[in-house]
N, CA, C and O atoms as CSV, one atom per row, in Angstrom:
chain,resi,resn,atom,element,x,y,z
A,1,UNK,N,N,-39.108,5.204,-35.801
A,1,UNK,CA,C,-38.651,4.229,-34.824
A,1,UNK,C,C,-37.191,3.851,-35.077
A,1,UNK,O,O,-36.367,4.130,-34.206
A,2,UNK,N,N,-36.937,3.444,-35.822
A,2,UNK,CA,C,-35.706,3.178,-36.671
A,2,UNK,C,C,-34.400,4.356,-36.109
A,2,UNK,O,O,-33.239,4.121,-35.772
A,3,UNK,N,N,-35.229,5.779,-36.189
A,3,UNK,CA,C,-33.932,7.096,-35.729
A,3,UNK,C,C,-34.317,6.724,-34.364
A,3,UNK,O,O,-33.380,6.943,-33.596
A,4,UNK,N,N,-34.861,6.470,-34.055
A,4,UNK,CA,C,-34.275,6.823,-32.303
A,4,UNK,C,C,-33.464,5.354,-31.606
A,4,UNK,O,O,-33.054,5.370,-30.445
A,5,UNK,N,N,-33.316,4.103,-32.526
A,5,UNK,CA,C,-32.611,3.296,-32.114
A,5,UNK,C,C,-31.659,3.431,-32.889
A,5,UNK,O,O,-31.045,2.368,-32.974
A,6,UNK,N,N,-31.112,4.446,-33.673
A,6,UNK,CA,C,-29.989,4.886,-34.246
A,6,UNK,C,C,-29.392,5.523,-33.722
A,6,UNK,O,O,-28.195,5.282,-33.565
A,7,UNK,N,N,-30.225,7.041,-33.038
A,7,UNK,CA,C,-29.583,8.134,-31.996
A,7,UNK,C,C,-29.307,7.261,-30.640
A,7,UNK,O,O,-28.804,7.928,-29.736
A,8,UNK,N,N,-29.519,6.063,-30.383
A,8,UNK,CA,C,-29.396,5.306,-29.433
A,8,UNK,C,C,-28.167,4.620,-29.554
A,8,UNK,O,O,-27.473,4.399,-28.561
A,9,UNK,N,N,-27.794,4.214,-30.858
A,9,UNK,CA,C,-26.646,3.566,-30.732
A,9,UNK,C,C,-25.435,4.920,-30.680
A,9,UNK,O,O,-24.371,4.844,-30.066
A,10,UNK,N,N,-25.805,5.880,-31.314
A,10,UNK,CA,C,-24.937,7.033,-30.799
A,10,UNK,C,C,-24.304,7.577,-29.706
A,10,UNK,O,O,-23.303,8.295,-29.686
A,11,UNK,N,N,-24.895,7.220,-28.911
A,11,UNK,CA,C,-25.033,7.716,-27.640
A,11,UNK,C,C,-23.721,7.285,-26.743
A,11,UNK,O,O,-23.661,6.164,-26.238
A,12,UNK,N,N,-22.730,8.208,-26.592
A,12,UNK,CA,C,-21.264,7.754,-26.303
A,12,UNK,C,C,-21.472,7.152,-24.917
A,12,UNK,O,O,-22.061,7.993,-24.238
A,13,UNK,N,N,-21.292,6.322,-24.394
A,13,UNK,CA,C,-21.178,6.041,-23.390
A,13,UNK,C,C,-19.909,6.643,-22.211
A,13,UNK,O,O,-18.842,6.127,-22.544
A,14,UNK,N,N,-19.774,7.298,-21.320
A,14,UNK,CA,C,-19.283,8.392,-20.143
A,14,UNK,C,C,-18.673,7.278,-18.991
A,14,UNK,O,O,-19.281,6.553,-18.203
A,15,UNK,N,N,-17.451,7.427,-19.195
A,15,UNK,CA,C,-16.927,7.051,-17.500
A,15,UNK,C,C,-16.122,8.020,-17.629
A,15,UNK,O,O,-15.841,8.668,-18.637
A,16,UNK,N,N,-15.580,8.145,-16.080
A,16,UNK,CA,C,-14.593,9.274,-15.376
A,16,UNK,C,C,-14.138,7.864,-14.395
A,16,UNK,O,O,-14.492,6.685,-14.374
A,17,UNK,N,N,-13.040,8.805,-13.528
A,17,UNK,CA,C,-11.929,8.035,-12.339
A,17,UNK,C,C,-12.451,7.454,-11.476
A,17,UNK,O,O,-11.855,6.706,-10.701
A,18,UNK,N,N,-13.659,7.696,-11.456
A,18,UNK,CA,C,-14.551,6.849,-10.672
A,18,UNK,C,C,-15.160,6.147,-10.317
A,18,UNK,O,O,-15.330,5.767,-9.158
A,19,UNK,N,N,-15.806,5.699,-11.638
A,19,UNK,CA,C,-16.602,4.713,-12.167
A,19,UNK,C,C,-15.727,3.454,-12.518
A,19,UNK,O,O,-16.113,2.312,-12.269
A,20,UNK,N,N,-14.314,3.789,-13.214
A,20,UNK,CA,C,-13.072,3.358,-13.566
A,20,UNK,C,C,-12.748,1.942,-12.324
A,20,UNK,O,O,-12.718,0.711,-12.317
A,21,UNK,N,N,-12.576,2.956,-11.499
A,21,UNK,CA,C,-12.110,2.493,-10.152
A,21,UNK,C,C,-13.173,1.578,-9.442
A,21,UNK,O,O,-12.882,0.570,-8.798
A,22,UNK,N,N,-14.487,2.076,-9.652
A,22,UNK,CA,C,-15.195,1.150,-9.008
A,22,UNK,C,C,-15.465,-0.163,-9.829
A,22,UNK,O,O,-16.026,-1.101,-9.263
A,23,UNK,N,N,-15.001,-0.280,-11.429
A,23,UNK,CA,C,-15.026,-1.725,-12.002
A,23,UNK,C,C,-13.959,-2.100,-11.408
A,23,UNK,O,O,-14.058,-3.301,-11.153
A,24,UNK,N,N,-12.932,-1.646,-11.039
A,24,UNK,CA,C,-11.591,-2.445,-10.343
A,24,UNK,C,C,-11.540,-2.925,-9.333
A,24,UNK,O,O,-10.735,-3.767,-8.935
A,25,UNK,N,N,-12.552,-2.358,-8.701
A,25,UNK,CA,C,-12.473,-2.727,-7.246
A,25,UNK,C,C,-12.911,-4.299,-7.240
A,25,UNK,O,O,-12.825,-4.975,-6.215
A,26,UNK,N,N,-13.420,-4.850,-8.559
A,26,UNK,CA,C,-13.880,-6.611,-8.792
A,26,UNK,C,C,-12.144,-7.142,-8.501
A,26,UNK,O,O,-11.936,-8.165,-7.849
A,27,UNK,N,N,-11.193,-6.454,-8.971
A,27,UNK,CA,C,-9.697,-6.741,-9.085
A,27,UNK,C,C,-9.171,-7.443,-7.578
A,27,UNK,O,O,-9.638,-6.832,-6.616
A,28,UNK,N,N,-8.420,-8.436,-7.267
A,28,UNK,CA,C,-7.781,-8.598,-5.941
A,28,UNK,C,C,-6.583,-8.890,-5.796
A,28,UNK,O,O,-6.213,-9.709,-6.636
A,29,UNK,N,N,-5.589,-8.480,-4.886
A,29,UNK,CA,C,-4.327,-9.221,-5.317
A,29,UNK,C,C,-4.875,-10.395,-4.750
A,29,UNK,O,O,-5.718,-10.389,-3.852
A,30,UNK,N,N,-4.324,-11.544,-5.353
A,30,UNK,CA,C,-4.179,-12.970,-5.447
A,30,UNK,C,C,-4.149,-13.216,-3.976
A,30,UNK,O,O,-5.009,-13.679,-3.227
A,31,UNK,N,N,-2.664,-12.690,-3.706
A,31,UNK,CA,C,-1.976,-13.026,-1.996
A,31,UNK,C,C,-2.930,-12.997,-1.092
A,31,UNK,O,O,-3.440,-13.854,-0.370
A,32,UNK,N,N,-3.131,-11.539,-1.300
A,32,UNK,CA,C,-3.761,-11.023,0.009
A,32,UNK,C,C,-5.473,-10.864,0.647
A,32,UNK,O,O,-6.087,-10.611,1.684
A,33,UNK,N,N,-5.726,-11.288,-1.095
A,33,UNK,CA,C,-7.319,-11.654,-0.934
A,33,UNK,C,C,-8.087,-10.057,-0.909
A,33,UNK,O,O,-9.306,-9.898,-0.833
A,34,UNK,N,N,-7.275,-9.175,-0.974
A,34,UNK,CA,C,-8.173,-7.486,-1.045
A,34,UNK,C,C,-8.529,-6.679,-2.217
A,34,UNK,O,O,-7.987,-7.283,-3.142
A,35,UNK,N,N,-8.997,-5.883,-2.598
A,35,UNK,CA,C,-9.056,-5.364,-3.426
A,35,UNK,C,C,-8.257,-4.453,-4.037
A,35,UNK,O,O,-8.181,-3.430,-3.357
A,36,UNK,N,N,-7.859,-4.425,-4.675
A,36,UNK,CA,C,-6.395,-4.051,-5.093
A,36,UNK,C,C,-6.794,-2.050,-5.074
A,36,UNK,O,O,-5.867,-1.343,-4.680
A,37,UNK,N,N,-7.933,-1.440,-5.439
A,37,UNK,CA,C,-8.000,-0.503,-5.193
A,37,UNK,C,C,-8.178,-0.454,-3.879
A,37,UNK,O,O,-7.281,0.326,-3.558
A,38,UNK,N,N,-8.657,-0.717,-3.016
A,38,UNK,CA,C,-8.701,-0.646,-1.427
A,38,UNK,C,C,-7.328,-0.872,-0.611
A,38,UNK,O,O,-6.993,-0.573,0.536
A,39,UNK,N,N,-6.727,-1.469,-1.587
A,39,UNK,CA,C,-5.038,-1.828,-0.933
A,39,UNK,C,C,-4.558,-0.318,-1.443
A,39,UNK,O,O,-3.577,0.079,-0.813
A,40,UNK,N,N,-4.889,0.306,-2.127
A,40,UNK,CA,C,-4.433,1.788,-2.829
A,40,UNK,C,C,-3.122,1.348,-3.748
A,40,UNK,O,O,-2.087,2.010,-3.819
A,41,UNK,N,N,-3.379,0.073,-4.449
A,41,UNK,CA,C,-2.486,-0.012,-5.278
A,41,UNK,C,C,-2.479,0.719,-7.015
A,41,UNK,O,O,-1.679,0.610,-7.945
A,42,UNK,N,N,-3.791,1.475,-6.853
A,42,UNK,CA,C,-4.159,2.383,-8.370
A,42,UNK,C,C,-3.563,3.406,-7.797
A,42,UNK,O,O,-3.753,3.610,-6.598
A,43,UNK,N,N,-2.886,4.082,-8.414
A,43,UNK,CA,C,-2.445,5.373,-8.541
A,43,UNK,C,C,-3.387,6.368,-9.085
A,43,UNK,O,O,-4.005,7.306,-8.583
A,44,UNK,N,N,-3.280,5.743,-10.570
A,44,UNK,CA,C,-3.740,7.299,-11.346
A,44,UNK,C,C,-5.118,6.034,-12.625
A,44,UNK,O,O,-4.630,4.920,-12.814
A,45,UNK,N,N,-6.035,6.173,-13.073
A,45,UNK,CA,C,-6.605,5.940,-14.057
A,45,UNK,C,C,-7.350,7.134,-14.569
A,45,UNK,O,O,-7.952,8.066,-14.034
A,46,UNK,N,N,-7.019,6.666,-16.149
A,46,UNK,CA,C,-7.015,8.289,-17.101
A,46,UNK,C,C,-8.092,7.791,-18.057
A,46,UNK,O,O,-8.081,6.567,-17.921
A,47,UNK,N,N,-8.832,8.056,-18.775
A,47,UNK,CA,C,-9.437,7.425,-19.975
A,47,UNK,C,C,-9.259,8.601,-20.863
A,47,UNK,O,O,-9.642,9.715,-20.507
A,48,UNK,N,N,-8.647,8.372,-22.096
A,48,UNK,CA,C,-8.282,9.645,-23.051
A,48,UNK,C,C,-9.391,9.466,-24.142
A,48,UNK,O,O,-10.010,8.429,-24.379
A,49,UNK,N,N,-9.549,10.967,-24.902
A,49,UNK,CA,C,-10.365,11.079,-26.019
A,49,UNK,C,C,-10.590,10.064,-27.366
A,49,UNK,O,O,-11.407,10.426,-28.213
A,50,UNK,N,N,-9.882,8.841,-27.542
A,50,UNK,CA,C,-9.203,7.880,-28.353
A,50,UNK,C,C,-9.957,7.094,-27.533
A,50,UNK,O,O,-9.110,6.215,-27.378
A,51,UNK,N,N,-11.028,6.665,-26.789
A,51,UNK,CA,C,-11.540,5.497,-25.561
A,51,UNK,C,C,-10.291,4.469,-25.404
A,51,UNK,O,O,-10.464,3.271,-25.627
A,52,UNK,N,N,-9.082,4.962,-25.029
A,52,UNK,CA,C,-8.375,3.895,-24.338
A,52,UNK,C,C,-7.907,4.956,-22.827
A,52,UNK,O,O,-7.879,6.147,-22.517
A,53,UNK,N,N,-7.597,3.609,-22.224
A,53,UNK,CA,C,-7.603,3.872,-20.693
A,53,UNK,C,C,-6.335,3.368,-20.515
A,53,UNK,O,O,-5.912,2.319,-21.002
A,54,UNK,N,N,-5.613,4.296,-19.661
A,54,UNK,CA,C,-4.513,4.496,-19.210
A,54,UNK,C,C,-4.756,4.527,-17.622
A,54,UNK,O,O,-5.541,5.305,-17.080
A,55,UNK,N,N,-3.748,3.298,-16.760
A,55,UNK,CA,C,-4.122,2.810,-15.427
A,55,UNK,C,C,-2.189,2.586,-14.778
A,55,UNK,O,O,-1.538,1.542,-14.811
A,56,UNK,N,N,-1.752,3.912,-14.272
A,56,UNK,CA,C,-0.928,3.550,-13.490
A,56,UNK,C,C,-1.266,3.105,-11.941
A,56,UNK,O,O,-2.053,3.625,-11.150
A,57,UNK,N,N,-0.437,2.009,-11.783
A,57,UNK,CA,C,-0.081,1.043,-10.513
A,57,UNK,C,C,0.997,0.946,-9.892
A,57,UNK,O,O,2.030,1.325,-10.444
A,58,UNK,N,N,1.027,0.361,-8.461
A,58,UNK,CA,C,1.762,-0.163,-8.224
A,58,UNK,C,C,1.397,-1.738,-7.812
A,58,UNK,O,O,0.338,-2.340,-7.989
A,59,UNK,N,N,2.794,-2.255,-7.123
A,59,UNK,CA,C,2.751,-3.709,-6.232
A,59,UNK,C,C,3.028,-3.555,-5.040
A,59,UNK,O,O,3.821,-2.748,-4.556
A,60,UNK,N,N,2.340,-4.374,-4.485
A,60,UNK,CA,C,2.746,-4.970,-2.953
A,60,UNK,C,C,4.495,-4.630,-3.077
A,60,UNK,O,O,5.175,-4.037,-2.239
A,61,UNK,N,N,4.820,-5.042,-4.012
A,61,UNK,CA,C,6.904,-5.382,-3.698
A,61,UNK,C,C,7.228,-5.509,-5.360
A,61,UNK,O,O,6.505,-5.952,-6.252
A,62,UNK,N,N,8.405,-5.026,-5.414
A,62,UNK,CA,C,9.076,-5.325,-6.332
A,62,UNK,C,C,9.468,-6.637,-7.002
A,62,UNK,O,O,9.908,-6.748,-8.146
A,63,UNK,N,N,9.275,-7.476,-6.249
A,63,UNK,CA,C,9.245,-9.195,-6.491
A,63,UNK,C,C,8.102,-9.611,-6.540
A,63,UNK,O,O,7.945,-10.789,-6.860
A,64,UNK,N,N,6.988,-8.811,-6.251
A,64,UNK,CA,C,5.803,-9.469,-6.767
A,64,UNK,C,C,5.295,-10.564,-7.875
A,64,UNK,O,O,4.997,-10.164,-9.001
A,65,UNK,N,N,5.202,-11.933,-7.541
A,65,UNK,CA,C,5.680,-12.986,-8.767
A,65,UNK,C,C,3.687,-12.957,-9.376
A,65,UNK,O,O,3.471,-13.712,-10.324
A,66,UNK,N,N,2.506,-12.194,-8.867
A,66,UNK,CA,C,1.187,-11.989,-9.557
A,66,UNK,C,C,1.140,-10.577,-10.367
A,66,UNK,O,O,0.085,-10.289,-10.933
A,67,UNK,N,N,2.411,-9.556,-10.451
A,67,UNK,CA,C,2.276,-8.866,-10.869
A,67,UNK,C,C,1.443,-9.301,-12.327
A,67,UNK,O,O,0.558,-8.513,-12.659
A,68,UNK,N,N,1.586,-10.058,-12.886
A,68,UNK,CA,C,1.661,-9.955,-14.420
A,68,UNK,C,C,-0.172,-10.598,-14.616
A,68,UNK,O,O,-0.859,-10.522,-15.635
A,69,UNK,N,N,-0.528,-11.151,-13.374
A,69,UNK,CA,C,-1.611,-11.710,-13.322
A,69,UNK,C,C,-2.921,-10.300,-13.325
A,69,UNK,O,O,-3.916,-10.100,-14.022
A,70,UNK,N,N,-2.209,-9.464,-12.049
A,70,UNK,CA,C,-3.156,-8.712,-11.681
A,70,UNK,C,C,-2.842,-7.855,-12.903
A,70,UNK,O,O,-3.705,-6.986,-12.779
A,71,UNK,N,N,-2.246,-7.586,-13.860
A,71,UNK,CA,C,-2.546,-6.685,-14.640
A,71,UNK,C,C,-3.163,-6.858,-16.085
A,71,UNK,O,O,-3.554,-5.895,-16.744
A,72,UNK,N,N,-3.223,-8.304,-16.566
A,72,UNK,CA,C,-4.081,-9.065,-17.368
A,72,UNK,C,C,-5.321,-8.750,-16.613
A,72,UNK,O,O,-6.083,-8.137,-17.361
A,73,UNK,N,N,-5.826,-8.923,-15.434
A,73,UNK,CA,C,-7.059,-8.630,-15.101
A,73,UNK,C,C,-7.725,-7.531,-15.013
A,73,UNK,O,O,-8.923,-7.455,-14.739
A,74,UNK,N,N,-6.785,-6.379,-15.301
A,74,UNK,CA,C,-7.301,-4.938,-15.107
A,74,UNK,C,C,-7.273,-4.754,-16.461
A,74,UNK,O,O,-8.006,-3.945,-17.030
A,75,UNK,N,N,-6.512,-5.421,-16.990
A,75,UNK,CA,C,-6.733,-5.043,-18.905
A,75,UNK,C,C,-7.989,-5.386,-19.223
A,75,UNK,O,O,-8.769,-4.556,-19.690
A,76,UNK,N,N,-8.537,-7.464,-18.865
A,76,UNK,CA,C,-9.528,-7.562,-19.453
A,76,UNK,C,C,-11.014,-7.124,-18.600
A,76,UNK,O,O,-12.035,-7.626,-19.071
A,77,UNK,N,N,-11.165,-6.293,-17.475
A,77,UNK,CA,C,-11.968,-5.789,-16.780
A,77,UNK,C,C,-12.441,-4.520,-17.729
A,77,UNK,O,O,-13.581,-4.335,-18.156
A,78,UNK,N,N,-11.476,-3.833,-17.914
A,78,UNK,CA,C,-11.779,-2.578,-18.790
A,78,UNK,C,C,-11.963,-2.485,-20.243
A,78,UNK,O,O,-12.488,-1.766,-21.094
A,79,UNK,N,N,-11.336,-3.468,-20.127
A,79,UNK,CA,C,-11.291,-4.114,-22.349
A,79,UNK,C,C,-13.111,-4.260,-22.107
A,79,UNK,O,O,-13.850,-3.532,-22.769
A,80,UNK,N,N,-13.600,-5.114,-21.254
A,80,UNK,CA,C,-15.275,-5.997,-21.074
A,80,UNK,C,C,-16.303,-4.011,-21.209
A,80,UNK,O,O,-17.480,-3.815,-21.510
A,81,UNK,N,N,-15.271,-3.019,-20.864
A,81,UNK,CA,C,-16.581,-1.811,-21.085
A,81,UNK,C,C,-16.702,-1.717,-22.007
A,81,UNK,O,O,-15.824,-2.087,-22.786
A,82,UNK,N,N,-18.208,-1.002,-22.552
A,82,UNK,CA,C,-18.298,-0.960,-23.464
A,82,UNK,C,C,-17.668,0.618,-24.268
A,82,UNK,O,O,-17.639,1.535,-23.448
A,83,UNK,N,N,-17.382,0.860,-25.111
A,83,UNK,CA,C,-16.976,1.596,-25.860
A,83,UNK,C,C,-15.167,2.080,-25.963
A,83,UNK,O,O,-14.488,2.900,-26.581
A,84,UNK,N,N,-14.912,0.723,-24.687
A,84,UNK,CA,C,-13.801,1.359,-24.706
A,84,UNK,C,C,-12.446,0.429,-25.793
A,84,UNK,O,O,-12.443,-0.787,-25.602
A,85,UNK,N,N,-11.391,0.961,-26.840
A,85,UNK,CA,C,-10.970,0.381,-27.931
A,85,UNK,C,C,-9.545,-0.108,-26.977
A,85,UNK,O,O,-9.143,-1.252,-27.190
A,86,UNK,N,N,-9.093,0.398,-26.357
A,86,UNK,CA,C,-7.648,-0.305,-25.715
A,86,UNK,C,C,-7.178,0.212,-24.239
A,86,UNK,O,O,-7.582,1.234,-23.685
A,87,UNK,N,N,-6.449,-0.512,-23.846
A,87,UNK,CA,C,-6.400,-0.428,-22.173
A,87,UNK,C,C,-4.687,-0.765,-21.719
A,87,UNK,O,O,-4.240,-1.893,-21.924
A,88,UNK,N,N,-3.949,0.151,-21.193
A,88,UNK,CA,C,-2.515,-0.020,-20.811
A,88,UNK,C,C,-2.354,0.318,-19.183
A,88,UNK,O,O,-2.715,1.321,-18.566
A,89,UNK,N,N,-1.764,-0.738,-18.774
A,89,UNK,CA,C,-1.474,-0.666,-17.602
A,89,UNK,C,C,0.011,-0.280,-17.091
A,89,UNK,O,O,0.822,-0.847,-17.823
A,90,UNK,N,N,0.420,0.211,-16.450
A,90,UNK,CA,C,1.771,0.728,-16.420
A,90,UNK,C,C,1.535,0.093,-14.904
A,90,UNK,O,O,0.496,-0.035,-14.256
A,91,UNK,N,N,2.860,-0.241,-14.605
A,91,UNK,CA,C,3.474,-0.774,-13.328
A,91,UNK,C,C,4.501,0.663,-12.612
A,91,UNK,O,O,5.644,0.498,-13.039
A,92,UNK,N,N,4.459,1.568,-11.974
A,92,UNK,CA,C,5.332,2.708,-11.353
A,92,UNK,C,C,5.622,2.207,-9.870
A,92,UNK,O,O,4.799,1.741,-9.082
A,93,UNK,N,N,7.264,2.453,-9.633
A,93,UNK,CA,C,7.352,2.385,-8.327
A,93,UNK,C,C,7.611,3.592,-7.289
A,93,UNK,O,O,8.185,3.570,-6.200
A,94,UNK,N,N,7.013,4.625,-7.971
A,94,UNK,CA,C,7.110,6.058,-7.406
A,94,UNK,C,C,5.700,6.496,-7.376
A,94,UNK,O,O,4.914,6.551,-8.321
A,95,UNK,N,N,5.485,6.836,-5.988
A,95,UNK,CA,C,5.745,6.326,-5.242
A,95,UNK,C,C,5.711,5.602,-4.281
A,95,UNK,O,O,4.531,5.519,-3.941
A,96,UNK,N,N,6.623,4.753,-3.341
A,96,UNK,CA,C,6.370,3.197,-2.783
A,96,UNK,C,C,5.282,2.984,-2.226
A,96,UNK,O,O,4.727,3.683,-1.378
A,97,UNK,N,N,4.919,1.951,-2.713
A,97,UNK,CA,C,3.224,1.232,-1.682
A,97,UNK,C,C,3.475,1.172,-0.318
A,97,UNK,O,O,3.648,0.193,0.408
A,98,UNK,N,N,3.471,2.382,-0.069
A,98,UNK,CA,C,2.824,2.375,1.775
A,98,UNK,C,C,1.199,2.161,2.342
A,98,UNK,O,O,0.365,3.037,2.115
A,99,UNK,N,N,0.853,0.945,3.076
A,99,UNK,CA,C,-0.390,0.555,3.147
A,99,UNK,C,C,-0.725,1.239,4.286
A,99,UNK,O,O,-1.890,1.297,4.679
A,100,UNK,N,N,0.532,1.956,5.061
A,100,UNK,CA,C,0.011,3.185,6.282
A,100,UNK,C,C,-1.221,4.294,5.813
A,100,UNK,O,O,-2.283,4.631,6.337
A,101,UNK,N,N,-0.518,4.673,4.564
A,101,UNK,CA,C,-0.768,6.214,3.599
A,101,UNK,C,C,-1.883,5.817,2.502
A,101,UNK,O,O,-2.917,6.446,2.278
A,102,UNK,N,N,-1.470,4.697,1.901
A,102,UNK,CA,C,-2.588,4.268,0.842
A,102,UNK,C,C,-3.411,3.686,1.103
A,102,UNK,O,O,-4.259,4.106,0.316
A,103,UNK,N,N,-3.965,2.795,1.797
A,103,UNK,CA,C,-4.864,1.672,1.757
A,103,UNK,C,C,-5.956,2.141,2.784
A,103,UNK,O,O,-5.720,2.565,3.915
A,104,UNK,N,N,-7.416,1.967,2.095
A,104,UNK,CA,C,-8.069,2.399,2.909
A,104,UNK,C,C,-8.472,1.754,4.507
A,104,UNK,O,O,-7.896,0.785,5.001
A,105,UNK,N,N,-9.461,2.444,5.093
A,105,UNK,CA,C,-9.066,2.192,6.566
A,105,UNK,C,C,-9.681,0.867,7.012
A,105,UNK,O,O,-9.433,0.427,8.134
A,106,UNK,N,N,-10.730,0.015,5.887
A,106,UNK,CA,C,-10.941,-1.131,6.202
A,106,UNK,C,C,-9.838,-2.297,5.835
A,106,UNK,O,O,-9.996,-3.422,6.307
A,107,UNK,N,N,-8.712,-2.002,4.978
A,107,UNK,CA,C,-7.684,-2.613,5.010
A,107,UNK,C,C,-6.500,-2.599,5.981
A,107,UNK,O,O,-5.548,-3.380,5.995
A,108,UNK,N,N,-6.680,-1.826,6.582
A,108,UNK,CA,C,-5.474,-1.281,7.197
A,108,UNK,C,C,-6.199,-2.039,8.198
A,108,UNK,O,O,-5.476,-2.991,8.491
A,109,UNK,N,N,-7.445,-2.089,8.971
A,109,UNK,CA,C,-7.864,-2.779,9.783
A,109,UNK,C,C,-7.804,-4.583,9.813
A,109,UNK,O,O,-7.810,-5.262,10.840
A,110,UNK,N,N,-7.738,-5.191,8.145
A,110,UNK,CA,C,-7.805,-6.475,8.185
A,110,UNK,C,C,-6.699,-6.715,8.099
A,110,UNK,O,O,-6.432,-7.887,8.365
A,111,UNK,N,N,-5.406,-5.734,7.675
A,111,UNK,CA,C,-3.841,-5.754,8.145
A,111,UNK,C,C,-3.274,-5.624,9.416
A,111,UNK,O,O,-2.148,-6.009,9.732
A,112,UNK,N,N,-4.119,-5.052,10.159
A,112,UNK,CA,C,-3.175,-4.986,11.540
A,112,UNK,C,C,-2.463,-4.058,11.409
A,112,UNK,O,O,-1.308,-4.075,11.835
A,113,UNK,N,N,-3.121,-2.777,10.632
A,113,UNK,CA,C,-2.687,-1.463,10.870
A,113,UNK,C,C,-3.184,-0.551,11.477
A,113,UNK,O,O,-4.301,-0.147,11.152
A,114,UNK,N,N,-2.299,0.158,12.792
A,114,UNK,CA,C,-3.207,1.335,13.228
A,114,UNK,C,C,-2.598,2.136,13.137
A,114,UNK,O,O,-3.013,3.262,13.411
């Protein structure tokens, strides 16, 4: 009994870009009240062999004064998985947040984009 709640604690726990993304999607910008992956403000999330996760972003704008908010929240969203040891968020402005091109089509709809 004892080995199989041992081979149990073994047991690496598995995310990919997907799973990643769908804990983020709890994420919102502040402003705009959306989900910051649905705004298509994730670029790229990586999780490397070392369990830390690597999450390039962007912002709404370059003056974005919640930048620093929304990215404390994507740190401690992913810090809360389990197995994972560290979490870096990179801010990229390449390339620019177009909510035409990025944001999916139920945002673009609560934007007044067609």
């Amino acid at each position: 009994m004892n080995e199989e709640k041992n081979d149990d604690l073994k047991k690496e726990i598995i995310y990919d870009s997907d799973s990643l993304l769908e804990v983020l999607k709890a994420v919102e910008d502040p402003e705009l009240k959306m989900s910051i992956v649905e705004l298509g403000l994730i670029y790229d999330v990586t999780i490397l062999e070392d369990k830390s996760i690597t999450v390039n972003m962007t912002l709404t704008s370059p003056g974005c004064p919640v930048g620093p908010l929304i990215q404390s929240q994507i740190y401690y969203k992913l810090m809360d998985l389990d197995g994972i040891d560290d979490v870096e968020v990179n801010i990229v402005w390449d390339p620019p947040w177009d909510p035409k091109i990025m944001a999916s089509d139920e945002v673009k709809l609560m934007l007044g984009i067609f």
